[in-house]
Structures are given as C-alpha cells and as structure tokens.
C-alpha positions in Angstrom: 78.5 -18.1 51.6 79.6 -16.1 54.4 77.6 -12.9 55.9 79.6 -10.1 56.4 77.2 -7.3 57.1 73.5 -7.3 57.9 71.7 -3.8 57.7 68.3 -3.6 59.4 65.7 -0.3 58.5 62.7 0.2 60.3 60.1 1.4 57.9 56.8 2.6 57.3 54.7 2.9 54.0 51.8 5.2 53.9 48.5 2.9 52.5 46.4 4.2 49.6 43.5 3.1 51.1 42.8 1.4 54.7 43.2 -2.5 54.7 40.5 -4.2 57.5 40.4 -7.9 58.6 38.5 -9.2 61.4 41.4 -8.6 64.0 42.6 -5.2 62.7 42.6 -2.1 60.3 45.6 -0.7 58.8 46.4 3.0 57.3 49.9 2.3 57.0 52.4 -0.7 56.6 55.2 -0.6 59.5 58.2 -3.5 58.6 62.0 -4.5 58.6 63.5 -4.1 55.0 67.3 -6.0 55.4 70.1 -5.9 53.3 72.4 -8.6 53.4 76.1 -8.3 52.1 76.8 -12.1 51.4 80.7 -12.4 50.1 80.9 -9.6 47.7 77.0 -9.9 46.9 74.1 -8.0 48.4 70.5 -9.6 48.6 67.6 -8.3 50.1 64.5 -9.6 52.0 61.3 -7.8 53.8 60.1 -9.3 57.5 56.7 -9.7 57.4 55.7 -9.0 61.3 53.5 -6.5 61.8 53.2 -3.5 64.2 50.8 -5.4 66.6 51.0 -9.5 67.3 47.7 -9.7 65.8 48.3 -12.3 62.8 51.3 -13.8 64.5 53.1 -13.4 67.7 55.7 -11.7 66.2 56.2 -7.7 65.7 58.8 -5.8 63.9 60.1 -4.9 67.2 60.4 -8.4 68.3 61.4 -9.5 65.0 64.3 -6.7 65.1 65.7 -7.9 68.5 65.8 -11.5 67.7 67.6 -10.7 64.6 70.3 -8.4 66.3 70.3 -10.2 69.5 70.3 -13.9 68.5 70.1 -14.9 65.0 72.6 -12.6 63.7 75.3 -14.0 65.9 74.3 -17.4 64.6 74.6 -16.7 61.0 77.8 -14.4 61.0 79.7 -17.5 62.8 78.3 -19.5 60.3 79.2 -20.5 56.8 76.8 -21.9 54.3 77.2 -23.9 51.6 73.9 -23.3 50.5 70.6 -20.9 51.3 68.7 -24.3 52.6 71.4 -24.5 55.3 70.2 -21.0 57.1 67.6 -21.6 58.4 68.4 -25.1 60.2 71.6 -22.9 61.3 69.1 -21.6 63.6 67.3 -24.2 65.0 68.1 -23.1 68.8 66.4 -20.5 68.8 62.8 -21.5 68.9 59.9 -20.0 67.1 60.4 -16.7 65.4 60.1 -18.0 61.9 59.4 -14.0 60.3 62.5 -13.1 61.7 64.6 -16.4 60.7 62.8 -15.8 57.2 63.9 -12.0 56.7 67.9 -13.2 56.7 67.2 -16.6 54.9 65.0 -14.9 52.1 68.3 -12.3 52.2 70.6 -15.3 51.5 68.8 -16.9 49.1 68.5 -13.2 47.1 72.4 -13.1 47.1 72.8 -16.8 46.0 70.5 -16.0 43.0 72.9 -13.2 42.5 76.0 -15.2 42.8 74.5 -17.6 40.0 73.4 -14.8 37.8 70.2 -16.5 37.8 66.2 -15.2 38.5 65.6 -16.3 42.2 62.6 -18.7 40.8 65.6 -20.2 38.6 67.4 -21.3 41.6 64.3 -22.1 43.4 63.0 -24.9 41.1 60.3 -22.7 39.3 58.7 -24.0 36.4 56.3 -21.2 35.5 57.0 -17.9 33.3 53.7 -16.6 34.2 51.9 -16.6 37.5 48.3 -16.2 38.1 47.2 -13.6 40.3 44.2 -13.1 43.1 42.9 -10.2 45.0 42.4 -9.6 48.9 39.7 -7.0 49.7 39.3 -5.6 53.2 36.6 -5.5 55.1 34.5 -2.5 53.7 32.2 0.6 55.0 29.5 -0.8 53.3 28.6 -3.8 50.9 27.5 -1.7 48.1 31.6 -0.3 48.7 32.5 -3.7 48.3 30.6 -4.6 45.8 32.0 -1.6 43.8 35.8 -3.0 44.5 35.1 -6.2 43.4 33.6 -5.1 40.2 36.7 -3.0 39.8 39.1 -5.9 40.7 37.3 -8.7 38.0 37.6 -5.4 35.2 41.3 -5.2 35.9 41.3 -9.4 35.0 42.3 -10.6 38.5 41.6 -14.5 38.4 40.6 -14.8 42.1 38.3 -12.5 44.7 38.8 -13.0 48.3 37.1 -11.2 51.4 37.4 -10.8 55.0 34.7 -11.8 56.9 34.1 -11.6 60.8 30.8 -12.1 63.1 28.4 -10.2 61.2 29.9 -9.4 58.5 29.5 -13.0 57.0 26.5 -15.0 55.3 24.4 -11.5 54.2 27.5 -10.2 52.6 28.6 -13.2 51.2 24.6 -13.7 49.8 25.1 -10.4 48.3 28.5 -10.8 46.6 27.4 -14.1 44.8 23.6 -12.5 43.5 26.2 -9.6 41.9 28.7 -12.0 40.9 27.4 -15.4 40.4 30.2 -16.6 38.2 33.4 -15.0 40.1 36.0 -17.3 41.2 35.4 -16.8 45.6 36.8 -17.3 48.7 37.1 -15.7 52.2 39.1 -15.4 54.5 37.9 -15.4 59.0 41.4 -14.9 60.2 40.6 -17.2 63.1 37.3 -15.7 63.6 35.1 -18.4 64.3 34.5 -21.7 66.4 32.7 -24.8 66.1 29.5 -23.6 67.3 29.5 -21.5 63.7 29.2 -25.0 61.5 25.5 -24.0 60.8 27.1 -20.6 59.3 29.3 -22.8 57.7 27.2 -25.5 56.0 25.2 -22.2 55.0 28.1 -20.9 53.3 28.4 -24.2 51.0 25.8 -23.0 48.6 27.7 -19.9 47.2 30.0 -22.1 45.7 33.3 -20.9 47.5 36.9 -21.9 46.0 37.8 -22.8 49.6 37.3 -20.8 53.7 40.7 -19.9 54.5 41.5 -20.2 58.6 38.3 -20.0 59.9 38.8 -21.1 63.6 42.0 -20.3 65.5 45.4 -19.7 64.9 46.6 -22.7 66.4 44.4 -25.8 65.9 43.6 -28.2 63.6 41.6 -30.5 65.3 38.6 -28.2 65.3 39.3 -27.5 61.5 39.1 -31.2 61.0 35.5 -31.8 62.5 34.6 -28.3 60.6 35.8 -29.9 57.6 34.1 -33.4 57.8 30.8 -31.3 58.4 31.0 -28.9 55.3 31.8 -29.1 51.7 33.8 -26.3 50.8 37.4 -26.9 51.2 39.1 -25.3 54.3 42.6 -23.6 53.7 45.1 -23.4 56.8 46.8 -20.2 57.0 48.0 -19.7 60.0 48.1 -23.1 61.7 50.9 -24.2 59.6 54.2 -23.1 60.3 56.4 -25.8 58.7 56.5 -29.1 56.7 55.9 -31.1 59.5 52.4 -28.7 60.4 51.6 -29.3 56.5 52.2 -32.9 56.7 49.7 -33.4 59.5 46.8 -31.2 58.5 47.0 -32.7 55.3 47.0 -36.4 57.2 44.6 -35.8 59.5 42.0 -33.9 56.8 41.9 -30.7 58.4 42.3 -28.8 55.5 42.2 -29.2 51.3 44.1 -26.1 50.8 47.5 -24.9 52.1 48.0 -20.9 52.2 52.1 -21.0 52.1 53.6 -17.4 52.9 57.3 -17.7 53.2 57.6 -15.8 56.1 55.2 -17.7 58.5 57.0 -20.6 57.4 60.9 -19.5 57.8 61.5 -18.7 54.6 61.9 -19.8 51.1 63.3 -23.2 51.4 60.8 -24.1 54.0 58.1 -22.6 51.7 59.1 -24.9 48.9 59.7 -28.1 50.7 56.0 -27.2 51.7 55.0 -27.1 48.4 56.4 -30.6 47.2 54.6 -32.2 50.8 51.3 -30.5 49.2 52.0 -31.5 45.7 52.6 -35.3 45.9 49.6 -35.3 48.3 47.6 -33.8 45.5 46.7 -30.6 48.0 46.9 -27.7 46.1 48.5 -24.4 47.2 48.9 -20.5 46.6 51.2 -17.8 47.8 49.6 -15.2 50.7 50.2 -11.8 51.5 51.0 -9.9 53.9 51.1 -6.3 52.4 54.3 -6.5 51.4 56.1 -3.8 50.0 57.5 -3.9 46.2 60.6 -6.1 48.2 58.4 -8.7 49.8 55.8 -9.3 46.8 58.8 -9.9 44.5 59.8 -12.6 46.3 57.0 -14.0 46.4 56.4 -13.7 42.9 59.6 -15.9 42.2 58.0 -19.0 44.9 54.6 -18.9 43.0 56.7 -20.3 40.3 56.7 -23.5 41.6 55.0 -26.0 40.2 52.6 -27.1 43.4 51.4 -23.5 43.3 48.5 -23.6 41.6 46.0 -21.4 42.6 45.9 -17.2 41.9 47.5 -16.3 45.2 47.4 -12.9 46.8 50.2 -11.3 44.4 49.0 -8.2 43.3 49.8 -5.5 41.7 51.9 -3.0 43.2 49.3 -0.1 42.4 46.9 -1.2 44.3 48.9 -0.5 48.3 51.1 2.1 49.0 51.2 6.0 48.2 55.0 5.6 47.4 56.4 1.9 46.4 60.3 1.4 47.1 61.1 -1.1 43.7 61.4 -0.4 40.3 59.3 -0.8 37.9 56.2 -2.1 39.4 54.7 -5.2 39.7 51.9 -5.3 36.7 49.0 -7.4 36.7 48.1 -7.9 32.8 44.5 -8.1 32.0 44.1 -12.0 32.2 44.9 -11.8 35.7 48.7 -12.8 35.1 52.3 -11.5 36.3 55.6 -12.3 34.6 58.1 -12.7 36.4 61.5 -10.8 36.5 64.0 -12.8 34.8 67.3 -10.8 35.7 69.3 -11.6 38.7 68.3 -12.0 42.1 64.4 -11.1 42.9 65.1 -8.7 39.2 63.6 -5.3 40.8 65.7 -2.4 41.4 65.6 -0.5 44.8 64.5 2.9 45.2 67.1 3.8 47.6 65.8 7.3 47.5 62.0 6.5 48.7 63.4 4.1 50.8 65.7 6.9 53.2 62.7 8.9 52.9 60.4 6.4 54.8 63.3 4.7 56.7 62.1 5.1 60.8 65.5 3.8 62.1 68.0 1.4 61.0 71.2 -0.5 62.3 74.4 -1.9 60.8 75.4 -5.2 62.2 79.2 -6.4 61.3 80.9 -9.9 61.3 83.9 -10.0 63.7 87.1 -9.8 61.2 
C-alpha cells in the first residue's frame, strides 16, 4: 500500500438542534473530512477534533497541521503492508492520536476496497446487526428532556444517555428514572466532577445506572479507582484511555468496568480493535462513542461495533437525528428495535455526496507524494 495523494477539506455542518455537555454547546460541527488515494484506491476517513480543545487537546486546526506538516511526510515515504502498520509508522511524533486516526482510518477504508470486502469484514466483525444507543444534550429544561427521551425509547433506541454537570445532576437524574423507571440509563460528566462528589455518587447508585461514563478528569485513573471502590455503578473511562496499554491498566488497577472505545481518541481502527480484545478476554465490556460525526465518521464506526467485544448499544445513531444536510448516501437508519445493519458493499459501503460536501467545504489542500 503506498499513499499517493492525501486531500484535506475543512468543513462545517450546520446542527438540527444544539448539542450541550458540561464543557460546551454546539450549533454546528466544524471537522477534517480526508480522502486518501491508496495505489489506484481511494478511502476516506473523518478527524474527530473539534473547533475548541475542550474534549481533547486536539483541534481541527491542530489536527490539519500535524497531518500536513508531520504525519504526511511520514506515511508518503512509507510503504505498508498492511493498515495495522500506519499508525506505528508514526510513532515519533508524539500524541495527536485524532490526527494519526484520520489517515489510518483512510488506509484501512482503501484496504477494504482493495479486498472488495465491507470494512467490518476486514476488521474481524462478527455481527450483521449492531445495537444502537442515544446521547442527549444537556437541555433548557427537564420537562425538554424528558420529552426527548420519550421520543428517543418510541423510535426503539436500546440505550438513553445524558450529560450531566454541577447542578444539573441528582434532581434531573431523580426525575428521569420516576418517568422512566424501566429505561436502559447512563450519563455521561465529561470530567466534571472530583472526589469530593462520592456522596453524589453513592446517591446516584439507586437509579439503577448501566454505568457513569468519565466522571472525574480527563487524565487520571487513580481518582476513578477510589470512586469506583466507593460506589456501585460501574464507571466507564472515556477519555482517560488513549491506547491498549491505558486500557490494560485501568482495567488492572479497577478504575473502570466499562471501556468507551472511539477510534479516533485511540489512533484509529487497529488500535480500537486491539482495545477491544484487551477488554474482551478481561471480560470488560465495551461500546463505540461519538463524537458527532458526520455520515463519514459514524459509518466507520458502525463497521468497529461489529466486533465481537462490543457489546453494549453505543452512541451510533441515526443520521436524522444531527445535521440539516448529511454528506453520505443513503442514511444511517435505526430500525425500531434499536438496531443498524451494516453496509455490506466495499469499503465503509456509503456513497459520498460530493455535491453537499463542496457546498459545506471551508478550505481544503491537496498533498502529493514526491514521484
């Protein structure tokens, strides 16, 4: 496999409705879409940074210089035998793992291609049918969220998750659960807590939570270790894991039950799935994130639900429910037990829109191997 061109397009999707967790709220989805010509193949991957380093340190404009500046160079000098061999092709350059996931996610969309094969095919999925969960933002009011979540559980989603943030926690949760005792629940803190909130915590244990997902910072898992030993319901690490070996000591050291894998946090697919197996053998269950992907992203992360350690309804949804103007064809459908099938022609099995996408494309740049 040998890169020969990388395109890079700034875009921006227009939100049908404003997302809110407890670090930010979002009318629009700014991201890198790339398209990779691999030999005589072209795959295609979506960077998940965000405008602002609020869930990560990286941004789509960091994540666009560190692709043209330094990882580009690496991979068009390089030649791979197979998509696991991109992303240790860039092991000098340190962090970054949204930006090192945007070109490997690429690669790995072309080898599927190459093979004539559904990505999950070449992935190792076992699954024709995934099982899909919902994220709601922070709302207005409860009674608005309560009206979403009775929307979301009529449309057969098989998981409800919520933001919460200081004080907009225990009441709202209390509410949810009197409304919908039976509802498969979770939320999600986004680092928005410390130890001093284990007596909001051990409160939250009677609702009968699926799991807390990240609910003290970004970067520790000591602290979520003592939470853990103090509560029942299981903690999920989000965004304290950033590779197999961050998966292998959580799970070690018990600071998490759960493992939230997105693909790019973690460098990509192969990372993603080797993630997976660590989880599996340990008997730690995982589930596929979101990031408000566009039609691009979530159908690659359709294809790594398929893996067998995946588990749980993770936060694939259907493509309805985001942006004004999606840039795949057709659109991801949720069916009314909560399921989505997966594509089965080649590749990630969407077609682009290449006509929405030069509509909503903010700036883009053609990179070129030497020869």
């Amino acid at each position: 496999m040998k890169l020969r061109r990388l395109t890079i397009r700034e875009m921006r999707l227009d939100l049908k409705h404003p997302f809110e967790t407890s670090f930010a709220r979002v009318t629009d989805q700014r991201f890198l879409l790339l398209e990779a010509r691999v030999d005589d193949v072209t795959g295609w991957a979506e960077c998940v940074a965000d405008w602002s380093p609020g869930y990560s340190p990286e941004t789509v404009r960091t994540a666009g210089h560190v692709i043209r500046d330094f990882l580009w160079p690496l991979a068009a000098d390089a030649t791979y035998g197979h998509p696991d061999e991109v992303l240790p092709s860039f092991a000098r350059v340190r962090g970054h793992n949204m930006a090192k996931a945007a070109i490997e996610m690429a690669c790995w969309d072309a080898w599927a291609r190459m093979q004539e094969a559904p990505l999950s095919a070449v992935l190792g999925g076992e699954r024709d049918r995934i099982l899909s969960g919902v994220s709601i933002g922070i709302q207005d009011t409860v009674e608005d969220l309560l009206e979403k979540i009775g929307m979301e559980l009529d449309r057969g989603y098989r998981r409800i998750k919520i933001k919460i943030k200081p004080g907009w926690d225990l009441d709202v949760v209390r509410r949810v659960r009197e409304r919908f005792p039976e509802a498969p629940l979770m939320v999600d803190a986004n680092s928005a807590y410390s130890l001093d909130d284990i007596p909001l915590f051990q409160e939250l244990d009677q609702f009968g939570l699926t799991m807390i997902e990240q609910p003290l910072a970004h970067d520790d898992m000591w602290d979520h270790r003592a939470l853990q030993a103090r509560i029942r319901t299981p903690i999920c690490l989000d965004e304290s894991v950033h590779s197999r070996g961050d998966a292998r000591r959580a799970i070690a050291m018990g600071a998490c039950r759960i493992i939230n894998i997105k693909a790019g946090r973690v460098g990509g697919l192969s990372s993603a799935r080797d993630i997976s197996r660590l989880a599996e053998e340990a008997g730690v269950p995982v589930w596929c994130g979101g990031m408000l992907e566009s039609g691009v992203g979530r159908a690659h992360n359709i294809h790594l639900s398929t893996l067998s350690g995946f588990t749980m309804p993770g936060d694939v949804s259907a493509s309805e429910r985001y942006f004004v103007e999606e840039i795949i064809e057709p659109p991801v459908i949720v069916d009314g037990d909560g399921g989505i099938t997966p594509p089965t022609g080649p590749g990630f099995g969407f077609a682009l829109r290449h006509d929405v996408i030069r509509r909503h494309t903010l700036d883009s740049l053609t990179l070129k191997a030497p020869g």
